[in-house]
C-alpha positions as CSV (number, residue, x, y, z in Angstrom):
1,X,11.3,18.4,7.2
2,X,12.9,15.9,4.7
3,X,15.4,13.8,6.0
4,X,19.0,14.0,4.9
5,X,19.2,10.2,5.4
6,X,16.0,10.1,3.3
7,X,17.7,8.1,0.2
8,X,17.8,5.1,2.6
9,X,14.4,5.2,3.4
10,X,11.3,2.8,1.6
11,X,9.7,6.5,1.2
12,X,10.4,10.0,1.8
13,X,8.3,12.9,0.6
14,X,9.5,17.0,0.6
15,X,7.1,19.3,0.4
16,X,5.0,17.3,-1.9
17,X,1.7,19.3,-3.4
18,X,-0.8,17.8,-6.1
19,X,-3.8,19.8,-7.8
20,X,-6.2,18.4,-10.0
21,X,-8.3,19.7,-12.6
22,X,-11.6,19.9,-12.0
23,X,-15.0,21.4,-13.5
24,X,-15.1,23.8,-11.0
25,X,-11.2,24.9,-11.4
26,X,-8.0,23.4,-9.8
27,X,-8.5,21.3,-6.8
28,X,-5.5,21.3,-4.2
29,X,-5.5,17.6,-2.9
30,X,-2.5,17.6,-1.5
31,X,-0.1,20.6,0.3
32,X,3.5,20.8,1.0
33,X,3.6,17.2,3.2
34,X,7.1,16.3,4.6
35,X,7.6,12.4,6.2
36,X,9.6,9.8,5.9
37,X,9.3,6.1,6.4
38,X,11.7,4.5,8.0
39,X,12.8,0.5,7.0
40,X,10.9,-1.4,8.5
41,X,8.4,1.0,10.3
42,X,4.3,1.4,10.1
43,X,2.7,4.0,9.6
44,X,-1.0,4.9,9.2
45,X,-2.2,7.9,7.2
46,X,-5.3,8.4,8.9
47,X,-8.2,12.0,8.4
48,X,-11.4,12.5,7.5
49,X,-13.4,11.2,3.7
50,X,-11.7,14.2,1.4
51,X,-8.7,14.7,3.2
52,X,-6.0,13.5,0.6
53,X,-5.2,10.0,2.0
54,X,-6.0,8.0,-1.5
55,X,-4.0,10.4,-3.1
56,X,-1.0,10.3,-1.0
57,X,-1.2,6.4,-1.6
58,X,-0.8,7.0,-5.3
59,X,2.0,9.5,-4.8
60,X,3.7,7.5,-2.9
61,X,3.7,4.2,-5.4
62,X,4.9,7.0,-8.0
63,X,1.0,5.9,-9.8
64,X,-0.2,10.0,-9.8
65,X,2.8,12.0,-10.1
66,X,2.9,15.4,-7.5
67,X,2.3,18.6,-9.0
68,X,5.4,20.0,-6.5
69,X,8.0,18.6,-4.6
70,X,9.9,15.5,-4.7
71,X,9.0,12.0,-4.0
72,X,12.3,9.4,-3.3
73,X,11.0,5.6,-3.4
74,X,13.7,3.1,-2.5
75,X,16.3,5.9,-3.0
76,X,15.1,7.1,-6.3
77,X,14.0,10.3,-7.1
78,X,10.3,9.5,-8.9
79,X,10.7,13.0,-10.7
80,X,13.5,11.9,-12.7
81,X,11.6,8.7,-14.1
82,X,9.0,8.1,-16.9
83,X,6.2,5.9,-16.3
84,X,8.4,3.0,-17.5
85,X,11.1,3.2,-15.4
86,X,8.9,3.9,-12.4
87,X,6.9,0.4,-13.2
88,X,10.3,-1.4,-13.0
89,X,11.4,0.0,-10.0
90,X,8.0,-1.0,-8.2
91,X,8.1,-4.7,-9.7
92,X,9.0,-7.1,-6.7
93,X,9.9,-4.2,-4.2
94,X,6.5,-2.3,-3.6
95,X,3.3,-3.4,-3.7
96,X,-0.2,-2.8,-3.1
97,X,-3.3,-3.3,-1.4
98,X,-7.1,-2.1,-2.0
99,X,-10.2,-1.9,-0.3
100,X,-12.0,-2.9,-3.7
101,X,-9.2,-6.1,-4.1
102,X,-8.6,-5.6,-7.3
103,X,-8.5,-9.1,-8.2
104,X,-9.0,-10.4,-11.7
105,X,-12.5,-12.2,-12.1
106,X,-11.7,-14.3,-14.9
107,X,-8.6,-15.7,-13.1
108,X,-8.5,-18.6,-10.2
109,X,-7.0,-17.6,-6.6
110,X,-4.1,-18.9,-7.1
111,X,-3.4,-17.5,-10.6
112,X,-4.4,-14.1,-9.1
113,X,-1.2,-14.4,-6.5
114,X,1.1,-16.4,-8.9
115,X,0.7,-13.7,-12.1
116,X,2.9,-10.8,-10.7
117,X,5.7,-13.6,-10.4
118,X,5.0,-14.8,-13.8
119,X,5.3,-11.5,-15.2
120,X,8.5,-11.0,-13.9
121,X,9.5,-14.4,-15.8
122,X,9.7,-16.6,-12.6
123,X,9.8,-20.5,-12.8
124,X,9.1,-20.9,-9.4
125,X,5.8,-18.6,-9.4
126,X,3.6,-21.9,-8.7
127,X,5.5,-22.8,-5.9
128,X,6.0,-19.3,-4.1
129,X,2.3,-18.4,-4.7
130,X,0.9,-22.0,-3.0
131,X,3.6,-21.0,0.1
132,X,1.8,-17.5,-0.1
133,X,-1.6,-18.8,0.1
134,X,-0.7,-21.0,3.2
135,X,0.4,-18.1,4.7
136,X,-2.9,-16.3,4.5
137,X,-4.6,-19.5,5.0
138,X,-6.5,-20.4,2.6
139,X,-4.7,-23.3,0.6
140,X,-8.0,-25.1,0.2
141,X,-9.1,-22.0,-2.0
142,X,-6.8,-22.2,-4.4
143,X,-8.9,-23.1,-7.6
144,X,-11.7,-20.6,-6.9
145,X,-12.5,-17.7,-8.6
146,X,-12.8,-14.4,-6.6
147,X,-16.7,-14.4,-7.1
148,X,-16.6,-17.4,-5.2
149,X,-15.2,-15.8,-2.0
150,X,-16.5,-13.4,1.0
151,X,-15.2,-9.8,0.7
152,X,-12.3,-10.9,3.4
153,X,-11.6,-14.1,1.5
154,X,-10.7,-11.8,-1.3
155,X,-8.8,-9.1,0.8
156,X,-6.5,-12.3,2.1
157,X,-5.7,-13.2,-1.7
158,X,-4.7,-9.6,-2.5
159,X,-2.6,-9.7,1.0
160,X,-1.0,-12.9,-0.9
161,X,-0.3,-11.6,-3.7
162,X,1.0,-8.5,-2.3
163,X,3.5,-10.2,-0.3
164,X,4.3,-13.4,-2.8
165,X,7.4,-11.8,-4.0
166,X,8.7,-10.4,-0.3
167,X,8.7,-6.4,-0.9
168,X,10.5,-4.1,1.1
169,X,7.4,-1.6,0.9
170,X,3.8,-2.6,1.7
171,X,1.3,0.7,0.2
172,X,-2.3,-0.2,1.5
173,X,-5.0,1.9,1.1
174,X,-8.7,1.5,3.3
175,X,-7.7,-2.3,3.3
176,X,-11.0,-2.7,5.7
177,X,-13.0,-0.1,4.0
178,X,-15.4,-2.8,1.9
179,X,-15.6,-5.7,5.4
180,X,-17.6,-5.5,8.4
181,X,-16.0,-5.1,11.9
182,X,-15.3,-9.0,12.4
183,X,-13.5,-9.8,9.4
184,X,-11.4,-5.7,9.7
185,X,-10.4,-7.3,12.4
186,X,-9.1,-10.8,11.2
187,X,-7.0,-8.5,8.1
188,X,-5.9,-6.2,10.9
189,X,-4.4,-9.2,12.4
190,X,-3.0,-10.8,9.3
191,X,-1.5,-7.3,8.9
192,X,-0.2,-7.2,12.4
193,X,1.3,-10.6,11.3
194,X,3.2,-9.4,8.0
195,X,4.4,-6.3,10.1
196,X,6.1,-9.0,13.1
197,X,7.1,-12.0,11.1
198,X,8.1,-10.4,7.4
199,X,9.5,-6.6,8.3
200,X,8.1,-5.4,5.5
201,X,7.9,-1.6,5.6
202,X,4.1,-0.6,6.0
203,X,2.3,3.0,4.8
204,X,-1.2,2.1,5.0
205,X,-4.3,4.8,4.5
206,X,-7.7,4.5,6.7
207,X,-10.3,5.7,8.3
208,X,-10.2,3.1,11.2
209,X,-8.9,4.2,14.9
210,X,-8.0,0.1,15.2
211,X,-6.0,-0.4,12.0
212,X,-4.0,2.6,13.2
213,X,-3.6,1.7,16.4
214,X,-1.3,-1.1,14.8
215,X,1.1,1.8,13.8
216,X,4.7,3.1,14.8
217,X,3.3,6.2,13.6
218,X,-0.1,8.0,12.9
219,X,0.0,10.7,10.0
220,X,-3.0,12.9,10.2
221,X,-4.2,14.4,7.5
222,X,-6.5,17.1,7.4
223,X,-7.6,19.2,3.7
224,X,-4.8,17.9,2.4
225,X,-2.0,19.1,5.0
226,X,-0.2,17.0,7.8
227,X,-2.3,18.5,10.9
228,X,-0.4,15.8,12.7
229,X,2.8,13.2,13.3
230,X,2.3,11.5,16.4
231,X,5.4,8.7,17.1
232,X,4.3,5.6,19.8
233,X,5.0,5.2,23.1
């Protein structure tokens, strides 16, 4: 059930539903799911293709809004924002990772990982996103553009840019869906990295028994319900 200490959390949801239209009538995606994220905890969503995890990924950045309950994100109630105010509460404190990247083609590497800083009218965006690419290790890549690089080349850029401005929350969904089983591994261990040496908070969606095996605690989802919460050892 939702947490009385919940406005401290990164994340707590209570009793949160969504249905979407559909040609064939309303589609219940999600139903009644109650968790919270704790600071500095990981946490995989894990279920079958179908199952809601995507869509409890979008909830959770306040990006699809829930057709019932309530959704807190870093202590604020999404409900009571417009799409405005949700965008400024995101900047700098949560962001998020894809399987498809979601990298701008026409842009280098390291103009892909500085832009969110330069949006928020940093000087120091240069700088902090050259730092963030030697974290990921890839400062030799920095005047590339993303068609230049392998699928885990990219997937290390958006893992930069995701963390270039140090947020408390970390939303990643399928970030190994698009790579083969060698370089899921090398993310999964960049991710294991962020997890030890930054404390960011981690939610992360997939299908893969090895990225959750990374996790404090597994969420299983099944037709859009929590079948599961399983805490580790």
């Amino acid at each position: 059930m939702f947490d009385a200490n919940a406005p401290s959390a990164p994340l707590a949801l209570e009793a949160v539903g969504l249905t979407l239209p559909s040609t064939a009538g309303p589609v219940e995606i999600l139903r009644g799911l109650d968790f919270v994220v704790a600071p500095g905890e990981r946490v995989a969503v894990v279920g079958p293709s179908g199952c809601g995890k995507s869509s409890l990924i979008a909830v959770a950045a306040g990006l699809e809004r829930p057709t019932r309950g309530k959704v807190r994100l870093l202590g604020e109630d999404l409900s009571a924002l417009d799409e405005d105010r949700r965008a400024r509460l995101r900047r700098g404190r949560v962001s998020l990772v894809f399987q498809s990247f979601q990298l701008l083609p026409a842009l280098s590497v390291i103009e892909n990982i500085e832009l969110p800083l330069m949006l928020a009218g940093r000087s120091d965006a240069r700088a902090l996103a050259l730092d963030a690419l030697r974290w990921v290790d890839m400062p030799d890549y920095a005047s590339r553009k993303p068609f230049q690089l392998s699928g885990g080349q990219m997937q290390r850029v958006a893992i930069a840019r995701a963390l270039v401005h140090s947020p408390s929350l970390l939303l990643a969904d399928e970030p190994t869906g698009n790579l083969d089983t060698t370089t899921s591994d090398l993310i999964l261990e960049l991710l294991r990295r962020v997890a030890r040496e930054t404390k960011t908070t981690i939610l992360m969606a997939t299908h893969s028994a090895e990225a959750a095996s990374m996790a404090d605690t597994t969420v299983r989802l099944r037709d859009g319900r929590i079948q599961e919460i399983q805490r580790a050892a």
